[in-house]
Every structure is written in structure tokens, then in C-alpha cells.
C-alpha positions in Angstrom: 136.4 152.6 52.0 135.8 156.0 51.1 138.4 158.1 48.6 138.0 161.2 48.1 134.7 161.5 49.4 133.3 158.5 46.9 132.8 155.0 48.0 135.4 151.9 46.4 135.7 148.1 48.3 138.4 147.1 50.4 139.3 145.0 52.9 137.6 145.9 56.4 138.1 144.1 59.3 136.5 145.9 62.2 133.1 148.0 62.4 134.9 151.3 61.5 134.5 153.1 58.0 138.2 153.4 56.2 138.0 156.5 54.5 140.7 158.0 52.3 141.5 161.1 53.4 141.2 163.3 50.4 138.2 166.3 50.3 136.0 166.0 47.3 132.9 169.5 47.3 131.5 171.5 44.8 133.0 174.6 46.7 135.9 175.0 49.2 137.9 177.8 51.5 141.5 177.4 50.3 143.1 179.6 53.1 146.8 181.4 53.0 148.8 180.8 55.7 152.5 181.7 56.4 154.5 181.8 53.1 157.6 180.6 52.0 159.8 183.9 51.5 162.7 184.2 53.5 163.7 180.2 52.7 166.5 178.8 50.7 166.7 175.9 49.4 170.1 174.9 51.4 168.7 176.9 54.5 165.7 174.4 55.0 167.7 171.5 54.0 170.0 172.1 56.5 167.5 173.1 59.2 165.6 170.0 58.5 168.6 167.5 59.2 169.5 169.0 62.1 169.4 166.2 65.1 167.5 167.3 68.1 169.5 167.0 71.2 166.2 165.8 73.2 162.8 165.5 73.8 162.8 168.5 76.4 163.8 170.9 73.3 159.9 170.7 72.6 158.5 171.3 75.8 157.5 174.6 74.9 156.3 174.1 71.7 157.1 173.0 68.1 157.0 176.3 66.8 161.2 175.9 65.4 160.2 172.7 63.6 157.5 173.9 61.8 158.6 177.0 60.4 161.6 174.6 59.6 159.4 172.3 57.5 156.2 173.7 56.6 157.5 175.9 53.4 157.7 172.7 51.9 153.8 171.3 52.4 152.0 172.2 50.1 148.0 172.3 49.2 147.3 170.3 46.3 143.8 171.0 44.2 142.4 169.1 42.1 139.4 168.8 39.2 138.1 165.2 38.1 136.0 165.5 35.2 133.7 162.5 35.2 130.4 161.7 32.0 127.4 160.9 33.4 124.5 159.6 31.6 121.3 161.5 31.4 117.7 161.1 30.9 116.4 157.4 31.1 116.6 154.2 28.9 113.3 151.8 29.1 113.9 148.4 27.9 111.0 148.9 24.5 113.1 152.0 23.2 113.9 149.8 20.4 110.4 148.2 20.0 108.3 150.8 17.9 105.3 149.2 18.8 105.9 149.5 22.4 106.7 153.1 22.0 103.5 153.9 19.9 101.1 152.2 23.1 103.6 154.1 25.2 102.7 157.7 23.3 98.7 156.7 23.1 99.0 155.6 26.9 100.8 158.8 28.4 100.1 161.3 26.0 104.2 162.2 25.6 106.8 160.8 23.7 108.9 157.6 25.1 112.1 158.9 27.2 115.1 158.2 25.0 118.9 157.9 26.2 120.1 161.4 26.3 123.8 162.0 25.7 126.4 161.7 28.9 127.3 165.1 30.0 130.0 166.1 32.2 130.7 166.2 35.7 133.4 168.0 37.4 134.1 167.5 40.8 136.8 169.7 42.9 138.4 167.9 45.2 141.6 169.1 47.8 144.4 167.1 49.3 148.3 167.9 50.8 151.3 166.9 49.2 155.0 167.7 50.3 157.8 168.8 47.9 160.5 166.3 47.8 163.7 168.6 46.4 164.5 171.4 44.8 163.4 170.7 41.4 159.6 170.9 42.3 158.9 167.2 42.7 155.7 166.3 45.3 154.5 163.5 46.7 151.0 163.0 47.8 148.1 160.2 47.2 147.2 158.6 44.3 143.6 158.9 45.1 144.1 162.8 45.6 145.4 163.0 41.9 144.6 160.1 39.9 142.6 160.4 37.3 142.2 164.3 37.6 142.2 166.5 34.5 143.8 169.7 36.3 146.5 170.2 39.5 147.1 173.1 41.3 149.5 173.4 43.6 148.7 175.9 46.4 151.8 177.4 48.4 151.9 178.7 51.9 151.6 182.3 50.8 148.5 181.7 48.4 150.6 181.5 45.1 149.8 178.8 42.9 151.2 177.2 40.0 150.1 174.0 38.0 150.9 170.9 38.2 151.1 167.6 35.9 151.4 163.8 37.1 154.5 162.5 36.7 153.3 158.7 37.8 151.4 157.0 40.2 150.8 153.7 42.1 147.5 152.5 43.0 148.6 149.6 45.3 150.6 151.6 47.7 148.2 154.9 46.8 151.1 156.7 46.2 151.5 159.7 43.2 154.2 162.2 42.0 153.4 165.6 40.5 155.8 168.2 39.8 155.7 171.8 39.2 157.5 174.8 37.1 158.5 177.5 39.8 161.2 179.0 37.9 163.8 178.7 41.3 165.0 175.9 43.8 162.4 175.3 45.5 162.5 174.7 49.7 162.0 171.1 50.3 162.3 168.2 52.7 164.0 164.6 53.1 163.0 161.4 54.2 163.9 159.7 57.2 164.1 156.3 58.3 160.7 154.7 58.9 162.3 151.2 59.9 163.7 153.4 63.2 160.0 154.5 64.2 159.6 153.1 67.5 156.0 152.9 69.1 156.1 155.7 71.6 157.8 158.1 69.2 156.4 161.7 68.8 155.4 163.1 65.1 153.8 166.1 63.6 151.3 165.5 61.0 151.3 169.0 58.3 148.5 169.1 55.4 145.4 170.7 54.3 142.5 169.1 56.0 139.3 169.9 54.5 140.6 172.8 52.3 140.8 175.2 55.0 144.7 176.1 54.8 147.5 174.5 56.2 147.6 173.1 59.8 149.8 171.4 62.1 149.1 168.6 64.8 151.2 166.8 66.7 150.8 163.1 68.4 152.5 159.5 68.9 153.3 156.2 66.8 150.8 154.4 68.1 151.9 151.1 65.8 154.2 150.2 63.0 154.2 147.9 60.6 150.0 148.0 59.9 148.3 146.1 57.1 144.6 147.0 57.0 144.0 145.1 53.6 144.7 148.4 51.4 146.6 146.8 49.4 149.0 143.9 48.7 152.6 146.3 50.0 150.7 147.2 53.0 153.0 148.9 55.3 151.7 152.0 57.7 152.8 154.0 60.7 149.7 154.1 62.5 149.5 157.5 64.6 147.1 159.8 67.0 147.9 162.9 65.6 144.3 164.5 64.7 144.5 164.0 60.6 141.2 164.2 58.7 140.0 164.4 55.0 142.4 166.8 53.1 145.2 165.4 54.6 145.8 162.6 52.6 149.4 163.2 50.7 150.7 165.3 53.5 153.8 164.3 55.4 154.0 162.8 59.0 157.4 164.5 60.4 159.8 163.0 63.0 161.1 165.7 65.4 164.3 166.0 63.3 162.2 167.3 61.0 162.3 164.0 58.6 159.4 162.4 56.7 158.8 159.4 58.2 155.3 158.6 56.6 152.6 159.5 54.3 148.9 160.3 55.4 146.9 158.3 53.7 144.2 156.8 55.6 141.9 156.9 58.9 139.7 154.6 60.8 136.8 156.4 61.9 132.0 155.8 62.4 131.8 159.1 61.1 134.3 159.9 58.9 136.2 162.2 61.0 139.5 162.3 63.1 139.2 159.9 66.5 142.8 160.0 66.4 143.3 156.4 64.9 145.1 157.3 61.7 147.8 155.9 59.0 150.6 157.2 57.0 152.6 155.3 54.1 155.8 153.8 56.1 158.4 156.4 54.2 160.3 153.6 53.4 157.6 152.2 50.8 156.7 155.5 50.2 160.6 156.4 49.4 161.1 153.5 47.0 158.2 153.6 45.2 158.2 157.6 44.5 162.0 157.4 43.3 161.0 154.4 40.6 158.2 157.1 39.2 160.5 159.9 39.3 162.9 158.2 37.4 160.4 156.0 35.3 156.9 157.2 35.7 156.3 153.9 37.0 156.9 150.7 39.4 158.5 147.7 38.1 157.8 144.9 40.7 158.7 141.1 40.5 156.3 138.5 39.7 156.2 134.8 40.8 152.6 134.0 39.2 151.1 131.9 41.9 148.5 132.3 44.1 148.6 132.3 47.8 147.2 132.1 51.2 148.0 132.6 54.9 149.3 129.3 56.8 146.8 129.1 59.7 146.8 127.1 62.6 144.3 124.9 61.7 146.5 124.7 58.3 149.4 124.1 59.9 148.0 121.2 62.0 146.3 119.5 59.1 149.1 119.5 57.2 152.0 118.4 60.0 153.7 121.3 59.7 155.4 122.7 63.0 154.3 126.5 63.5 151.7 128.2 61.5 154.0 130.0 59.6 154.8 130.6 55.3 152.5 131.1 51.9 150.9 128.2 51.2 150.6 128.1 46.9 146.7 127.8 46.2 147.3 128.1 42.1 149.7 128.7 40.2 149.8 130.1 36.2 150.8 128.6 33.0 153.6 129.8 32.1 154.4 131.9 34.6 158.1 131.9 36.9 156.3 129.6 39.5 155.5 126.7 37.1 158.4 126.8 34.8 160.2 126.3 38.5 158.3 123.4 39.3 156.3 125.2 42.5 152.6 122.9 42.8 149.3 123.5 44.7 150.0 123.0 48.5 153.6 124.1 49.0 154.5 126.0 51.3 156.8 129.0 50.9 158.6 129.3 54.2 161.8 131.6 52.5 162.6 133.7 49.2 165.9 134.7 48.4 167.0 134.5 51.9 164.8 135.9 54.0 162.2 134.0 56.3 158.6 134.5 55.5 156.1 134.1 58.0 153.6 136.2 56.6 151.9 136.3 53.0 152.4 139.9 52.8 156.4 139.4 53.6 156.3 137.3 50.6 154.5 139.7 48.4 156.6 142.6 49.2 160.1 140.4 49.3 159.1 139.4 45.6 158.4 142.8 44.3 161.5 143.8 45.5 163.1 141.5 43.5 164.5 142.9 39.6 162.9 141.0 37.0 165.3 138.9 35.3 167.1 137.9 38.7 167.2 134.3 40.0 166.1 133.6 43.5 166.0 130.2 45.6 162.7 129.7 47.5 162.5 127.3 50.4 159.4 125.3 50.3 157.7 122.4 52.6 156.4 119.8 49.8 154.4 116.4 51.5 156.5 117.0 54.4 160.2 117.6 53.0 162.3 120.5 52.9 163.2 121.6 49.3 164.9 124.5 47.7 163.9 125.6 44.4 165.4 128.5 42.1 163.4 130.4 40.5 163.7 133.3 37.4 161.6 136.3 39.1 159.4 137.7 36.1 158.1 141.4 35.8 154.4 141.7 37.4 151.7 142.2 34.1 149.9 144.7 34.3 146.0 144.1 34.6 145.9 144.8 30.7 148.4 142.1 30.1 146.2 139.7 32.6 143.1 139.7 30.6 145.1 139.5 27.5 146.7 136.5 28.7 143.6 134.5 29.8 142.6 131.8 27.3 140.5 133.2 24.6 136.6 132.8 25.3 134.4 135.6 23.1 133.7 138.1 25.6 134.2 136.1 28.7 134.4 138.2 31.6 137.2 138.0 34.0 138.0 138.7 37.7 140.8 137.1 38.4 139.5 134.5 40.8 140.1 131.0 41.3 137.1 129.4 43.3 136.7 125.8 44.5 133.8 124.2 46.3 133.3 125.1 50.2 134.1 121.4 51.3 133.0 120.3 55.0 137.2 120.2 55.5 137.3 123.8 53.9 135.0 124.5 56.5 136.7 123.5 59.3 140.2 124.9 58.5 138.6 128.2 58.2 137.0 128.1 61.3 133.2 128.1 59.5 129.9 126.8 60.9 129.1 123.6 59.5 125.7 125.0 58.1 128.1 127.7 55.5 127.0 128.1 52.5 129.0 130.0 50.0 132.0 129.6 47.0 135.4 129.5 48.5 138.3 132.1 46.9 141.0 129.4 46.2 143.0 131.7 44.8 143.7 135.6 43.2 145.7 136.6 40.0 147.8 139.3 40.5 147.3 142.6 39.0 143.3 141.3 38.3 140.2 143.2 39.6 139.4 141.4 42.3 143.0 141.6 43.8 142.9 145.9 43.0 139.3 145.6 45.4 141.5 143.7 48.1 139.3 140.1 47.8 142.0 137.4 49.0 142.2 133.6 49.2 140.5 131.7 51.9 137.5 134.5 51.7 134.0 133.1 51.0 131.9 134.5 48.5 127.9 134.5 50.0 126.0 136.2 47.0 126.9 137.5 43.7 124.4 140.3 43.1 121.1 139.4 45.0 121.5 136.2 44.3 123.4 133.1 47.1 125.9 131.0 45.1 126.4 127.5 46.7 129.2 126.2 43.3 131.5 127.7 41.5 129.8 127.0 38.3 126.9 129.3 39.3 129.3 132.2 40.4 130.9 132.2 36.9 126.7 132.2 35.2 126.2 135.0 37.3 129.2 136.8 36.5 128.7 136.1 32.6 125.2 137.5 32.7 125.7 140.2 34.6 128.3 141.6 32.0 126.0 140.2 29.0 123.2 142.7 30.9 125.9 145.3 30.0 127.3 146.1 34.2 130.6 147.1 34.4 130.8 145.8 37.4 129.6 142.6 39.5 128.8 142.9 43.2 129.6 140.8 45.9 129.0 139.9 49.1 132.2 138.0 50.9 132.8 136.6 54.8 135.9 137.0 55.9 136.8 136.0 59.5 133.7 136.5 60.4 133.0 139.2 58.9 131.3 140.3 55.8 132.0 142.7 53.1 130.5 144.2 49.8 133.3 144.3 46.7 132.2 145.7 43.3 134.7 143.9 41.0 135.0 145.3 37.6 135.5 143.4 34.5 138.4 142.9 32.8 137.7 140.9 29.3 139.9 138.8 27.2 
């Protein structure tokens, strides 16, 4: 997965690239297009709620809709300033006698570690202004960790910008500007009516060259690609590319219905497979950082996994359907309500789950504080537990609450030994070798870099693991070596993929 031009992990399921869609270069074209005078704040409100009769009302063109909506996209600019080490470290820089044969070998003093110095990389995305005040949405990955934001209107002018909050699992950010006036601005619509079929505009900045406009069809709804635990994307054909990311996908009333955020592509490219944020999410989640400069999600503290079929069957349940629990934390909600290894979750609060990602979302949902009965399959038997819904640690808090080992490095992965049965319930030759992931901690590293229970982890590093005893060695001396990260390689439905997992340490 590439963001912003630099390469992360994530889940990838087919033999396209996902790339974010945000430009990172040392120098772009930021182009002026049509500017914003002429618009009030009441005028494009009310233009952009206006219901279009039909279809046929486009025939000609979208050229209404667009100057209705496009005073409020904006370009967003950013810089990330980023230390990078210089000069070379041998491993006898400490050893004078090794660096007085080094001097008397080569004739030149022994490199030495020079200081980091910094490196600043520009970087360009879209973002959409979300009322009058000067709020904007747009990607976290366009403007996390950047030291400057510039917003860049229709007409040229540009003002600054500062972060206001911003989400990582759903890759969604709010900024805000100063412009001294109401500001023109549009309004969400419902993504939940997006029908398959339906025809959108896409408005942003791809690759820094000014705004543009493109037009296509829902080609899907409902997509999880692995981005994240709250997957939940529009997947379109409108012709987005890099720069785009943050800009709005537009209904043709003229409503946000979605988020660009993401495209499938070999080269990186449009090939007209692309994703927004469902504005639903997108809508909840920006209104929490507006009014708290962060998320608050529920937290169960248990581990989970995907009923299969081959699950279902060896476990006598009737459809391949629910969460089965693969761990669960001390002292978290799940245990002090009595939830074990092997049930299965089949309803929260109410609502059926089929999928693990229903229960995911359907928990985060959830207020901490807020009791909620959960319908589980235990040996067999129905049962209905209630349980106190806790608020989801940050990864901070995770590492702080692992037991305390000196310096023990932690992922956040449970890992059990790749039994012959394993094997067969996951669908795996025989001949596998490899450490199965029982289970993932919420909020850890390994979740963040989208590594899920029932993958398989082949290597750690350049090294094949076969027990979960030498995946932890590995993972303890590669931090001891002083990495900051630990590579590996995991199968996943036959598939494999490379995750870098940072440490966090208790």
C-alpha cells in the first residue's frame, strides 16, 4: 500500500498495488482554476440541496452541478518534515583498536555517525469544506504528521491551516482554516441510499495540477479491502488518481456521499477501480473530531476471527456465520462478562452479526459505559450474556498494560502452533509450515498494519519460523539489534504479504 507516495503494509488480497491517493514531489504545478467569488454561503447551500428531478437533467452535461459544488473543494498542501540519519555507523566505531587498523589500512579516518538532518517532503491532496466556519475534511494520510497546511482555493488564494484531529483506522482528518467570512460549503448525503448503478462526480486535485472534475458509477458498496478494522467504501469508476485523496465523491443532488481515499491499480494510476470513505463513516467520525479532536469507540477486549465453513462444520454450527472469540484480555469487558476461547458471537446489542467486521463496527458504535447483551453459541447452546462496553485504549495504553518484562517488545499478537487440524480448517496444504495468528490486540501494531487472526506467519525477517517460541526470539532480537521495526512475511488465503510491524514496548 502506498500513502502519499511512501510504502506502509496492509492487507492485499489480489495482485493489484493499493496506493493512497495522496501526491508526495519535491516540486509541483498547483494550478488556479475558477474561483469562489460570486458564492454565498446560503446560495451554495441551497443550490447544493436542491433534488434533481431526473437523470435526463444531465444529458448535456454537469456543468450546473459543478459550479454548484466545486467553490467548496479545495487543494490541500502540505510539508512533512522527516530526520534522516547521515554518514555511516561500522560496528568497531567504539573499538579504538579497530579504528587505529582501520586508519593504518585505508589511510582516512573511520566514518563516524553524523548527526540526522532534515528532510522535507511536499506533498498535495483535496479536501472539501464541511460549513461555514472553515472546517475540511480530507485524509489522514494527506495531513497526518505534517508540520505545515495550506489550503489552496479555486481562485489561487491560500490560507493556513492547522489539524483539528484525525483518525488513522478510517484515514480520515479535519483541518480548519481562518478566512475571516462564511465560507461556501457543502453537506453530506446519505451513503446507506447509494445504490450500485448510481451516477457520481468525483472533485479534487489530482497530482497538484488544479482542480478537476470526473464523473462515473457506484460500481459497489459496502467494500472492505483490509484498510482497516471500520472498513466501509463506495467503490466507483470515476477516473481518480494520486492527489485526490480527501476530495469528495458527489451524488447528483450535489451531496457528499463518499471520501476518496484509495485506488486499486499495477501502476499506480487510475484504471477506473477506485474507493471513497462511505460518508456515513466518514460523517460520524469527522463530527466526533470536530467536537472532540478525537474518536471514542467501544471496546470488548477480545480477539476474533471469521466463522468459515470449514469452522462452522467442525464445530456443528448451522451456517458459517458470527465472530468466533480466539482470546480474550484480562481484565478487559469480555472476561469480566464471562466470554471464553471458542464462542461464537452471532449478535451484539441487537443486531445480527454475520461478519467480523459487523461486529467491530457495531461495538465501536457503542458509548463506553453502556451495557449491551451479546448472543453467543457456547459447546452448542444458545446463551445471552450482558456485557459493560469499555472505551478502546489507545496503543499507548496497550503496551502500558502488557505484563511488565524489561524491554520486551510487543506486537500485539497471539500465535499458537499450526496444528495438522489448523491446517485443514484453513484450507492449507498438509506440507505448511509457518506460526498461526490466533489472535490480535486491538489498538496494537500489528492490528494498525492490518495482520488478522487465522493469517500464517512464514518468516520473521529472513528467517522461517515453524513455533511460536521462535517468532517471539526473533522478535526480541531484532529490537535488542536496535530495529524499530520487525518484518514479516504472512499467507493469507493463499496469498502472501510483507508487514513491517513496529514495536510498541512495555
Amino acid at each position: 500500500m502506498s500513502i502519499g507516495g511512501t510504502s506502509t503494509s496492509g492487507s492485499v488480497r489480489r495482485r493489484f498495488r493499493v496506493a493512497m491517493l495522496g501526491v508526495a514531489s519535491a516540486a509541483v504545478i498547483v494550478a488556479a482554476s475558477s474561483g469562489i467569488v460570486g458564492f454565498t454561503t446560503e446560495s451554495v447551500r441551497a443550490q447544493t440541496t436542491t433534488t434533481v428531478a431526473h437523470n435526463s437533467d444531465f444529458e448535456r452535461g454537469y456543468a450546473d452541478l459543478v459550479a454548484r459544488v466545486q467553490p467548496a473543494v479545495v487543494n490541500v498542501s502540505v510539508d512533512k518534515t522527516e530526520k534522516v540519519a547521515q554518514g555511516s555507523q561500522t560496528p568497531f566505531n567504539d573499538n579504538p583498536e579497530m579504528r587505529r587498523f582501520f586508519e593504518r589500512f585505508f589511510g582516512q579516518p573511520m566514518p563516524q555517525q553524523q548527526q540526522p538532518r532534515e528532510f522535507r517532503e511536499h506533498g498535495e491532496g483535496s479536501g472539501f469544506i464541511i460549513n461555514k466556519d472553515g472546517y475540511i475534511i480530507t485524509n489522514a494520510h494527506v495531513a497526518g504528521d505534517a508540520s505545515k497546511i495550506e489550503v489552496v482555493f479555486q481562485d489561487g488564494k491560500t490560507l493556513p491551516a492547522k489539524l483539528v484531529g484525525i483518525d488513522e483506522k478510517t484515514d480520515l482528518a479535519v483541518i480548519k482554516i481562518d478566512a475571516g467570512r462564511p465560507l461556501p460549503y457543502v453537506e453530506w448525503g446519505d451513503s446507506g441510499k447509494v445504490r450500485v448503478g448510481d451516477k457520481i462526480l468525483a472533485v479534487g486535485n489530482p497530482f497538484g495540477l488544479g482542480g478537476t472534475v470526473t464523473s462515473g458509477i457506484v460500481s459497489a458498496t459496502g467494500r472492505e479491502l483490509g484498510a482497516g478494522p471500520y472498513d466501509d467504501f463506495l467503490q466507483v469508476d470515476a477516473a481518480i488518481n494520486r492527489g485526490n485523496s480527501g476530495g469528495p465523491t458527489f451524488n447528483l443532488d450535489g451531496q457528499v456521499v463518499g471520501v476518496n481515499s484509495i485506488i486499486y491499480s499495477p501502476s499506480g494510476g487510475n484504471v477506473g477501480i477506485g474507493f471513497a470513505i462511505a460518508s456515513n463513516l466518514a460523517r460520524q467520525i469527522t463530527t466526533n473530531l470536530i467536537e472532540h479532536g478525537s474518536v471514542t469507540r467501544g471496546w470488548l477486549g477480545v480477539g476474533i476471527q471469521q466463522v468459515t465453513p470449514d469452522l462452522a462444520q467442525s464445530m456443528s454450527l448451522s451456517e458459517p456465520q458470527g465472530a468466533i472469540v480466539t482470546s480474550v484480555e484480562p481484565n478487559s469487558p469480555a472476561a469480566h462478562a464471562g466470554l471464553q476461547t471458542g464462542d461464537v458471537i452471532v449478535s451484539f446489542n441487537g443486531a445480527k452479526i454475520e461478519k467480523v467486521r459487523e461486529l467491530t463496527r457495531a461495538v465501536a458504535d457503542v458509548d463506553p459505559g453502556r451495557t449491551a447483551p451479546l448472543e453467543i453459541k457456547r459447546n452448542g447452546k444458545d446463551e445471552t450474556v450482558s456485557v459493560d462496553v469499555g472505551k478502546m485504549p489507545s496503543q499507548k495504553q496497550v503496551a502500558a498494560n502488557q505484563p511488565e518484562q524489561a524491554d520486551q517488545p510487543r506486537l500485539g499478537l497471539s500465535l499458537a502452533t499450526l496444528t495438522p487440524d489448523a491446517k485443514r480448517q484453513l484450507s492449507l496444504p498438509l506440507e505448511t509450515k509457518g506460526v498461526l495468528v490466533e489472535g490480535v490486540q486491538p489498538g496494537s501494531p500489528a492490528e494498525d498494519k492490518g495482520i488478522q487472526a487465522g493469517d500464517v506467519i512464514l518468516r520473521v525477517g529472513n528467517e522461517q519460523v515453524n513455533s511460536a517460541d521462535q517468532v517471539i526470539k526473533l522478535v526480541r532480537t531484532a529490537r535488542e539489534r536496535g530495529d524499530k521495526s520487525v518484518l514479516l512475511l504472512v499467507q493469507r488465503e493463499g496469498a502472501q504479504l510483507f508487514a513491517a510491524i513496529p514495536f510498541a514496548v512495555s
